[in-house]
C-alpha positions in Angstrom: 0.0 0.0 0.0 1.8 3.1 -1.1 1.5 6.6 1.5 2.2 9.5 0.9 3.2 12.1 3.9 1.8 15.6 2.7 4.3 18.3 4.8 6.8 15.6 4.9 9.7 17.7 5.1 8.8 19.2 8.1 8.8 18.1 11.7 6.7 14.9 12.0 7.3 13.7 8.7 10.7 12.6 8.0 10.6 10.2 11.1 7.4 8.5 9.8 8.7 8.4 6.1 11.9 6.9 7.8 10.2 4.4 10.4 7.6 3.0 7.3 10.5 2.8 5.0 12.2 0.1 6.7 9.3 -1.7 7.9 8.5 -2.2 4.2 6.1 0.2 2.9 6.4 2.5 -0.4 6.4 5.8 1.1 6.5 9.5 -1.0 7.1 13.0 0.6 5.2 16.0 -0.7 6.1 19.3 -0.3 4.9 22.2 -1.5 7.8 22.6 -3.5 8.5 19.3 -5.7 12.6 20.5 -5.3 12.3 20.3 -1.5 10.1 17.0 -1.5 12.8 15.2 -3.9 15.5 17.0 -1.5 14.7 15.8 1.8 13.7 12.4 0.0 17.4 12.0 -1.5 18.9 13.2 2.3 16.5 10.2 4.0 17.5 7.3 1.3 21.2 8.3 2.0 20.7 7.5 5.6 18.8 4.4 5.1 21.7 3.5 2.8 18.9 2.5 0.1 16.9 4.5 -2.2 13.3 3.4 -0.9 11.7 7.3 -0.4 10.7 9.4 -3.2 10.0 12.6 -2.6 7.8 15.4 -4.9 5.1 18.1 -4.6 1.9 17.7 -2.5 -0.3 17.1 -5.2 1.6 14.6 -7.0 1.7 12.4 -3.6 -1.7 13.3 -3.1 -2.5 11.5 -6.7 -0.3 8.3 -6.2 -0.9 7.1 -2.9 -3.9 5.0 -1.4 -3.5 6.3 2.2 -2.5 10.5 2.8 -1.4 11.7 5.5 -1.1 15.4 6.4 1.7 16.5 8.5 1.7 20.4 8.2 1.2 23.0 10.4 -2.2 24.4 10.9 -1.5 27.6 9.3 -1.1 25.5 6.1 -3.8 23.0 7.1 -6.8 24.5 5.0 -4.8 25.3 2.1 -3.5 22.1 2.1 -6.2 20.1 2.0 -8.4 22.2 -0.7 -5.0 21.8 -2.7 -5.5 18.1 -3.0 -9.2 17.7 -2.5 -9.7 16.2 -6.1 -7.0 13.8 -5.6 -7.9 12.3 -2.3 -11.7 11.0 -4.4 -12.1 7.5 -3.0 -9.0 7.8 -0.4 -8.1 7.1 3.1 -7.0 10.9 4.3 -4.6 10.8 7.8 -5.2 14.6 9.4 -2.1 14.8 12.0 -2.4 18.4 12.0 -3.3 20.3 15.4 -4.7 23.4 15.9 -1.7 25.2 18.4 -2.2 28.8 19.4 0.5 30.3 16.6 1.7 32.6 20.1 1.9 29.6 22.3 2.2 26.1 21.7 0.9 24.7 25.2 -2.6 26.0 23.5 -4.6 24.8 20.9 -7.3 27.3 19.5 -10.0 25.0 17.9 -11.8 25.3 14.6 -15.4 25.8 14.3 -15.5 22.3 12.9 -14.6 21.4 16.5 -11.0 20.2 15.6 -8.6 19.8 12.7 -9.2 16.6 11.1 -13.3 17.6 11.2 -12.4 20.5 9.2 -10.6 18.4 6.5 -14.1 16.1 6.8 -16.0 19.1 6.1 -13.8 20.1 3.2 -13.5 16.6 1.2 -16.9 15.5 1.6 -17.7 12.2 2.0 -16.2 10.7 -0.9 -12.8 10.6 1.1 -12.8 8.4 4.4 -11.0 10.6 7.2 -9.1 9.4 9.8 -7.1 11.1 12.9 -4.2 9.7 14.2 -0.4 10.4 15.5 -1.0 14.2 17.1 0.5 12.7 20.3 4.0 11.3 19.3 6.9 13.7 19.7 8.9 14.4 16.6 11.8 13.9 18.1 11.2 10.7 19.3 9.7 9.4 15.9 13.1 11.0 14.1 15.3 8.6 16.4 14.6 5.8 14.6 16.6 3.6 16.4 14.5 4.5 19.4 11.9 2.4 21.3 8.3 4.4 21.2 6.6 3.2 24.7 3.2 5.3 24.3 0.2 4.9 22.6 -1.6 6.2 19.2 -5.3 7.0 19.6 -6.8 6.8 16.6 -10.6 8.0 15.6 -12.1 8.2 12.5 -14.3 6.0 9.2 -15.2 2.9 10.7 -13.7 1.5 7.5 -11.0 3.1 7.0 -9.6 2.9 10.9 -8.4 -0.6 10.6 -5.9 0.2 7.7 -4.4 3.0 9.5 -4.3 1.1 12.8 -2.3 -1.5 10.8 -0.1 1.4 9.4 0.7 2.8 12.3 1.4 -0.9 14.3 4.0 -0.9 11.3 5.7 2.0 13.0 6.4 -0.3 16.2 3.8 2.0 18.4 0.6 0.5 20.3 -2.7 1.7 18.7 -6.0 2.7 21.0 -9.3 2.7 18.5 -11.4 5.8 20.0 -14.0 5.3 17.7 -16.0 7.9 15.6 -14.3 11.4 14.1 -15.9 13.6 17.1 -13.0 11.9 19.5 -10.8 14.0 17.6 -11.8 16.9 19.3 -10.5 15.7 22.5 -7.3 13.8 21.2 -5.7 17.1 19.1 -5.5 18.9 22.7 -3.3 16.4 24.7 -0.7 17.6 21.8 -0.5 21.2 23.5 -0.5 19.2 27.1 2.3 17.5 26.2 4.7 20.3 24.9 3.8 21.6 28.3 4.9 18.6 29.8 7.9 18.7 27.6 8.5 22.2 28.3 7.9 22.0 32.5 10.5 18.7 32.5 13.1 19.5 30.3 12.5 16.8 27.6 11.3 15.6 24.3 9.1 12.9 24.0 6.2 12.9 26.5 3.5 10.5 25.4 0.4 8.7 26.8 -0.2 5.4 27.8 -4.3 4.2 27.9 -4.2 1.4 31.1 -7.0 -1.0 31.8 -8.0 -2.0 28.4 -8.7 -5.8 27.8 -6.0 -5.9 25.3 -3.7 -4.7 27.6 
C-alpha cells in the first residue's frame, strides 16, 4: 500500500517516512515545492543506505498514494487540504495536524468544525474516508529511529477506514488505542498542547500517553 506524507519535510514527517521505509512500505514525501520534496527524499535514502523514499510536490503524492497523510502545520492545514481535495476521491486521508495557538504552543485554538481533522471532513466531503491519528507522538522521538516508542496512538475516524491505519501505524512499532467515531478527535488534538507543556515543564522531548485498563492490555 503506497502513502504519501503531505508536509513531509517538516517536523513529523521525516521520522514517519523513515520508520515506514524500513518496515516495508512505499512511502512518498510531498512538499509544497517538488525540489524540497525530492531534496529531503534523496537526504533520507542516503541514511537508510537505500533509495526506498521518493519525494515530490503535494499534489503529486496526493494523486499516487492510497493512504495520505497530512503533517503540516495548521497555518497550512486548510490550504492544504483544498489543494488536494480532487485527488484524495475515494482515499483514506490521515489529518495529523493540530490546531496550536501560533503565540503559544501549550494551546490549541480549535476550529469551528470542533478540531482539525473535522475541518478536513467538512472540506472533502464524504467521498474521502477521514481518519485522525499520531498528534500525540513527539517528533523527536519518531526521528530517532533507532529509538523504542513506549506510548500509545489513539486513533478515531471512518469505521472502514480505521483498521488500515491502525495496521499502518502498528508498522511503526507504536501501540494503537481505537477511540472510535471522528468527534473523539476533538478531545485527542489537545493532549498535543498538554504534552509540549509537559515537555517544556520537565526539560524533555518525547512525552507521550499510555491508555491502562484496556482488555487488550
Amino acid at each position: 500500500m503506497k502513502i504519501a506524507i503531505l508536509g513531509g519535510t517538516g517536523e513529523q514527517g521525516p521520522g514517519l517516512a523513515l520508520r515506514w521505509a524500513r518496515a516495508g512500505q512505499e512511502v512518498i514525501i510531498g512538499s509544497r515545492q517538488q525540489e524540497k520534496g525530492e531534496r529531503v527524499a534523496t537526504e533520507l535514502n542516503q541514511e537508510l543506505g537505500k533509495d526506498l523514499l521518493r519525494g515530490t510536490d503535494n499534489v503529486t503524492a496526493a494523486a499516487e498514494a492510497a493512504v495520505v497523510f497530512i503533517t503540516v502545520p495548521y497555518s497550512a492545514h486548510v490550504k492544504t487540504v483544498e489543494s488536494v481535495k480532487d485527488q484524495l476521491k475515494g482515499k483514506i486521508f490521515v489529518d495529523v495536524s493540530v490546531p496550536l495557538d501560533p503565540d503559544n504552543a501549550r494551546r490549541v485554538i480549535m476550529p469551528t468544525a470542533g478540531s482539525a481533522a473535522e475541518e478536513a471532513k467538512h472540506i472533502l466531503g464524504d467521498d474521502v474516508q477521514v481518519v485522525c491519528a499520531l498528534q500525540n507522538i513527539s517528533a523527536h522521538l519518531l526521528r530517532d529511529i533507532e529509538a523504542e516508542i513506549d506510548c500509545d496512538v489513539l486513533i478515531c475516524g471512518d469505521q472502514n477506514a480505521r483498521p488500515t491505519v491502525i495496521e499502518l501505524v502498528k508498522k511503526l512499532g507504536i501501540h494503537t488505542v481505537d477511540v472510535g467515531p471522528l468527534t473523539a478527535a476533538s478531545l485527542i488534538e489537545p493532549l498535543t498542547a498538554l504534552l509540549i507543556r509537559l515537555n517544556i515543564r520537565n526539560k524533555v522531548h518525547s512525552a507521550g500517553i499510555r491508555i491502562t485498563g484496556l482488555p487488550e492490555r
